[in-house]
N, C-alpha and C positions, 0 to 999 in steps of 0.2 A: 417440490420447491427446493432448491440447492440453499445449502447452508450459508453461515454467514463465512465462514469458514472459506469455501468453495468462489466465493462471488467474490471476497477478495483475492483470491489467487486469479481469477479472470481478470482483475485489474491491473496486478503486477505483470501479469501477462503480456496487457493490452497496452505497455511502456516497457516492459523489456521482452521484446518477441523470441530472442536469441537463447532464453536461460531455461533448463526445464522445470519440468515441476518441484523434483528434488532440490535445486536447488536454490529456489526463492523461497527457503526456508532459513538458509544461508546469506542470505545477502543480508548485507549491513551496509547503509547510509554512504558511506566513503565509497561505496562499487557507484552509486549515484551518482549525475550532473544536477546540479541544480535545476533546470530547465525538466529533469525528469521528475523530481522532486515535486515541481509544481504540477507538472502533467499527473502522478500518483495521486495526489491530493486529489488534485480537481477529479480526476476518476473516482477515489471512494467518496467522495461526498454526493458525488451524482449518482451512484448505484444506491448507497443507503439511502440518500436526501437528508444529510446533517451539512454543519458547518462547523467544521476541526478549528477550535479556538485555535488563536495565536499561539496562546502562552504554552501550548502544548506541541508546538512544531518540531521545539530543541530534543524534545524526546522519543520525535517518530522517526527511528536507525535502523526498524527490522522489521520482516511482517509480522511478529508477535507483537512488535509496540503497535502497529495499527488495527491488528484484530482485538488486542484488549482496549485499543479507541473505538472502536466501534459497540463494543460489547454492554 
């Protein structure tokens, strides 16, 4: 069973095809389109099966702010 760790990196993945591994550790929210933003969302909620409150949007900029929303 692949991590949680892991399964969100296939996400990040599966909206930016272009970037490696190394570096969607680096991305920050401003490298984003809005449009990608929602695509990211709608990916991890459908891998975990959560719903990322609202009020927690302002703070999703990095994949560390979404592997500690998941966690």
């Amino acid at each position: 069973m692949m991590s949680k760790k892991q399964r969100l990196k296939n996400c990040f993945i599966r909206i930016f095809p272009d970037i490696s591994f190394e570096s969607i550790y680096q991305m920050i929210n401003e490298e984003w389109t809005s449009l990608q933003m929602i695509q990211l969302i709608t990916a991890v909620e459908t891998e975990f099966d959560i719903d990322i409150d609202l009020d927690h949007l302002e703070n999703l900029k990095s994949f560390s702010a979404f592997l500690k929303e998941i966690q």
